[in-house]
N, C-alpha and C positions, 0 to 999 in steps of 0.2 A: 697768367699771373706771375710776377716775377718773385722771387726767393727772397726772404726777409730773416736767411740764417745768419742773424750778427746777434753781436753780447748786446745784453744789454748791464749797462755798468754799475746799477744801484744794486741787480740783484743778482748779474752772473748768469742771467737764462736766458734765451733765446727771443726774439722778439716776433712782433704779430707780422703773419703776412700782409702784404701787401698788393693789392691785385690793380696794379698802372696803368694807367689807362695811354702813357706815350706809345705809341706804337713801333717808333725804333727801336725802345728799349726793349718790347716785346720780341721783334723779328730779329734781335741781335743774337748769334749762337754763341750762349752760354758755356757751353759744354762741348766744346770741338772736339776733345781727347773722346768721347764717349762714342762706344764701339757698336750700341745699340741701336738696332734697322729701325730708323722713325717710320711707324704706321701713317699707312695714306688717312687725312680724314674722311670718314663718310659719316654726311647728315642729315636726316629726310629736311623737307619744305617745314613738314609740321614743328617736328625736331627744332630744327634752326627757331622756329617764332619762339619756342617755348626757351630756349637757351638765352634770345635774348630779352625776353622780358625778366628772368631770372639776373641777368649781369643788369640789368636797368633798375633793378632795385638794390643791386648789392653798390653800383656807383651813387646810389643815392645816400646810402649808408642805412636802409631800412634790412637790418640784419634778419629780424625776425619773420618777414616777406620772404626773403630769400630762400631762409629756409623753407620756409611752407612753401613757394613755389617748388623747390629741387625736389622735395619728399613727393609733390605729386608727379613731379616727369619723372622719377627714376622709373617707377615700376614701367613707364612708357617706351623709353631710352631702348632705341631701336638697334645703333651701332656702339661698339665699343669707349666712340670718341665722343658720343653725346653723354654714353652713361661717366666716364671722366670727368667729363667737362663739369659737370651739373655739380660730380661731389666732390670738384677741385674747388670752385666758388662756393657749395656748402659748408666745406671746410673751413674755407676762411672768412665766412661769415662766423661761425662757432665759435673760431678762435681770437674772432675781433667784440663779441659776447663773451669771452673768458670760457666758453664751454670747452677744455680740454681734452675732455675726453667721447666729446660727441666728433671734435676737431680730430683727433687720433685715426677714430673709423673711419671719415671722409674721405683722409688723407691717403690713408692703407687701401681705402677702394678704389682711389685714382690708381695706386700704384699695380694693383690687379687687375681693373679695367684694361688699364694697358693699351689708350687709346689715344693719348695726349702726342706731342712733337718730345725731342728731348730738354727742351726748356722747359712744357709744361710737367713732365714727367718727374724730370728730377727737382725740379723748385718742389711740388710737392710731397718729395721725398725730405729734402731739406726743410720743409714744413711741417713735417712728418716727427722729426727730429726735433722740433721746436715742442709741437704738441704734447710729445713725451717728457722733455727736459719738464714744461710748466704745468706740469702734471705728479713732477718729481718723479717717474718711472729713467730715472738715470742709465744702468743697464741696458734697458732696452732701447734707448735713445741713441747708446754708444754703438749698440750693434749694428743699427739701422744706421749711423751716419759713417761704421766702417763702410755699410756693403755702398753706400752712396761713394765714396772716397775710390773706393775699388772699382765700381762701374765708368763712375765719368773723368776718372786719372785729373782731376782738380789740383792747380797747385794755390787754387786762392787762398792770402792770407785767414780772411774769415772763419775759414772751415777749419783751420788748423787752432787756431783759437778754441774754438766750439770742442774740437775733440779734449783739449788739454782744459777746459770747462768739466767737461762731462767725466773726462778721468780722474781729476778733482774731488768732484763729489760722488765716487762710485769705491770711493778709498783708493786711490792712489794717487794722490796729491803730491807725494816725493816727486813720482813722474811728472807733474804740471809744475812743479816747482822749479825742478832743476832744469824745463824745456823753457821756462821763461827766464831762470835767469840765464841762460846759453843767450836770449836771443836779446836781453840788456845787455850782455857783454859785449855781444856786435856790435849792435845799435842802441847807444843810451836815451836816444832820443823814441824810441819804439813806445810810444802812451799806449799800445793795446797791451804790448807786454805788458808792461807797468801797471796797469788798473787790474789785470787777471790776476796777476801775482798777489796783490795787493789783498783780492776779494780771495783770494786763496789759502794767504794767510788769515783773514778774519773767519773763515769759513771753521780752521783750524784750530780756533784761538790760539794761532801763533804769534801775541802782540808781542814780546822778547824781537822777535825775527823781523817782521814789520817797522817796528819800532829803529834796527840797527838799518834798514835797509833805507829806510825815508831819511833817516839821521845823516848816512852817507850821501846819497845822494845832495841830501838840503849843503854840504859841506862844497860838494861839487857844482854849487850853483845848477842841480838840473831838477828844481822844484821850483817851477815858473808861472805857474799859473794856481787861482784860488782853489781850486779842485785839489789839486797838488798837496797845498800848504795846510788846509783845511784836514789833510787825511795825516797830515804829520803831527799838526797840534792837537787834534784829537788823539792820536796815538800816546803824544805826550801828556796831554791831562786825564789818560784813563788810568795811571800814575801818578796823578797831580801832586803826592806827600812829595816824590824823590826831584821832579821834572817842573815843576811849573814853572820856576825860575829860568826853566830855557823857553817853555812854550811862551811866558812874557817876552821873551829877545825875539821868537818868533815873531809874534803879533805886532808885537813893535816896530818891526823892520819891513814886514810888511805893508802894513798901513798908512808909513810913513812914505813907501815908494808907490804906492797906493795901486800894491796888487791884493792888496786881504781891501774889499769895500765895507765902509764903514755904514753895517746896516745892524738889525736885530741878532743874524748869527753873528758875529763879530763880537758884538756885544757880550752876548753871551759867554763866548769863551772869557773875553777878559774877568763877568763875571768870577766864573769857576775858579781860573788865577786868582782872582783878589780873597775868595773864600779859602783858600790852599796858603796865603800869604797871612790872612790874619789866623788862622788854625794855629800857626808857627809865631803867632805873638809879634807878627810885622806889621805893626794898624797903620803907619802909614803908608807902605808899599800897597797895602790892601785897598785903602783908600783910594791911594792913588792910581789904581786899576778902577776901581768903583768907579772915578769918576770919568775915566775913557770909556769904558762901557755903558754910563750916563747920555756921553754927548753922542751917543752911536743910536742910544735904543729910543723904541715908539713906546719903551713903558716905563714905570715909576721903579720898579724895581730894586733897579741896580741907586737912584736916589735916596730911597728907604734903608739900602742898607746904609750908605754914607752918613746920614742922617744918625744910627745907630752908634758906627764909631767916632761920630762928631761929640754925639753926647757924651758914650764913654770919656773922653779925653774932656771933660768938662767944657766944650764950646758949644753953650746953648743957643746963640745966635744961629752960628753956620749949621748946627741941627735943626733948625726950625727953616728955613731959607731948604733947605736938600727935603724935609719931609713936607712944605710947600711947591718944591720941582715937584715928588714923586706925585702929589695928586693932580697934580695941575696935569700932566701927563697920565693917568690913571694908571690902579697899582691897586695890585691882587687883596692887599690887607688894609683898605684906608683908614680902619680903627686904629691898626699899627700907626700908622704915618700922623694919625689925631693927635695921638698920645705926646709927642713933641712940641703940638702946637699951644700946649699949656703953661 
C-alpha cells in the first residue's frame, strides 16, 4: 500500500490511505536513506489464499468484508508478514470508513508486526500519522512522524509540511509560521507553503495576519488562481464595515479577467458587498452589486433584494420586474417578493 501522508487543504490533516494497485509504484524504493534490515517475506499456501481474498475485497472498495475477513486471519497469521500484511489493508479499510481510531491500532500493529518491506513498513507509519492527526491525537501524531523522519532520513517535501501541520496544532504555530514564511521568501510561488500558512493563520484566528499577507501578495500579482482570491475576499468581507470597497475591486477584476467564475459562490460574495454598501447608505453601489450577483446566481435572492431598494427609491416598475426575476428563479421568501407585485 503506498503512503497517502499529504495535507489535505480544506482541513489541514492528513489524507486516506491509498492502497495502489500499479505495481511500479509499489516496487519503487521509497525510502532508500532507510537503514532498516528488510524482513525476508514468509507466507504459508493457506496464508497467501487468505491475504488475497482479503486485498479482493478491499480493491473492490467492500470496506466492511475486509475487515471481517482480516479479524478472522489474524488470530491465524502464521508469519510476521502475513500478520502485517492483513492489518496494513485493515487499516486502511478503517480509515477509508472514517474509523480512526480502529485505523490507529492496525497501523501500530503493522509497525510491530515488523514483517512488511520498507515501503510497506513506513507508508504505514506515515499512515499511522494520519490516523492520529484525524483523530485529533496531535502530540502523538508529531512523535510517531518524528521517529518515522528519523528512521527513513526523508527529505520529501510532504512530510515536512505534515510536521509544521502537526506543530501548528500542538501550540506551536509561531514555528509553522515563521517555517512557511522562510519557504514564501525563497519561493513565492510554493502553493503548499502558501495554503499551510493560510489554514494556520485561520487555525489561529489570526485574520489581522492573513488578511496583510493575501493583501501583499494580491499587490504582487501572486494571487492567480480562484482558490487564491476566494481566500482573500473572504478575508476581506469577514471585515466587510472597513473592506468591502476593496473586496468589490477584487471581485471586479477578477471576473472581469474571468478568473473568479461567475457561478452561486461569486454571487454570493457580491451579495455580502452590496449588504455592507447599502448598511453605509450607498443604495446605488449596493444595487449595483445586487445586480452582478443577480446575473451570477441560480436563485432569486440577490433579485429580491434589488426589488427592495428599487421600491425604497420609489421605482415601482423596476421593483416589480426584479421581484418577478426573483420568483421566476425561486427564492427563499416568495410572500416577500408577492408583496411588490401589488
Amino acid at each position: 500500500m503506498r503512503s497517502a501522508a499529504a495535507q489535505d487543504q480544506d482541513n489541514n490533516k492528513t489524507a486516506r490511505p491509498d492502497h495502489r494497485k500499479d505495481k511500479a509504484v509499489q516496487d519503487a524504493v521509497r525510502y532508500p536513506l532507510a537503514t532498516r534490515k528488510e524482513p525476508k517475506p514468509k507466507v504459508s499456501d493457506e496464508g497467501g489464499k487468505q491475504l488475497s481474498e482479503i486485498s479482493k475485497a478491499f480493491a473492490a472498495q467492500d470496506f466492511s468484508k475486509t475487515r471481517s475477513l482480516a479479524d478472522d486471519f489474524l488470530p491465524k497469521a502464521s508469519t510476521p508478514y502475513e500478520k502485517s500484511l492483513a492489518y496494513e489493508i485493515a487499516g486502511s479499510a478503517a480509515f477509508s470508513q472514517k474509523d480512526f481510531a480502529s485505523a490507529t491500532t492496525d497501523f501500530q500493529e503493522v509497525i510491530t508486526a515488523n514483517g512488511l518491506d520498507n515501503n510497506g513498513h513506513y507508508d504505514s507509519m506515515s499512515n499511522l500519522v494520519a490516523s492520529l492527526s484525524n483523530s485529533g491525537k496531535y502530540p502523538e501524531a508529531l512523535k510517531v512522524l518524528d521517529q518515522f523522519l528519523a528512521e527513513t532520513k526523508t527529505t520529501d517535501k510532504q512530510y515536512a509540511d505534515m510536521r509544521l501541520s502537526l506543530l501548528a496544532h500542538t501550540g506551536n504555530a509561531g514555528d509553522a509560521v515563521a517555517a512557511y514564511k522562510q519557504r514564501l521568501a525563497k519561493d513565492p510561488n510554493d502553493r503548499a507553503a502558501l495554503q499551510n500558512l493560510l489554514a494556520t493563520y485561520q487555525q489561529g484566528n489570526n485574520n489581522a495576519e492573513m488578511l496583510a499577507l493575501l493583501r501583499d501578495r494580491y499587490k504582487q500579482n501572486l494571487l492567480t488562481t480562484p482558490e487564491d482570491l476566494r481566500y482573500y475576499y473572504i478575508a476581506l468581507l469577514q471585515n466587510s464595515g472597513t473592506n468591502w470597497k476593496e473586496a468589490q475591486e477584487v471581485l471586479d477584476s477578477a471576473v472581469a479577467k474571468g478568473t473568479l467564475p461567475k457561478n452561486d459562490q461569486t454571487a454570493t460574495a457580491y451579495s455580502v458587498v452590496a449588504q455592507s454598501a447599502f448598511a453605509q447608505d450607498q443604495w446605488n453601489i449596493a444595487l449595483a452589486d445586487y445586480a452582478k450577483a443577480a446575473s451570477m446566481s441560480t436563485t432569486g435572492d440577490a433579485d429580491l433584494n434589488r426589488a427592495r431598494i428599487l421600491a425604497g427609491q420609489g421605482k415601482k416598475a423596476d421593483a416589480k420586474a426584479a421581484a418577478q426575476e426573483a420568483l421566476k428563479k425561486g427564492v427563499k421568501d416568495p410572500a416577500a417578493a408577492q408583496r411588490f407585485l401589488k
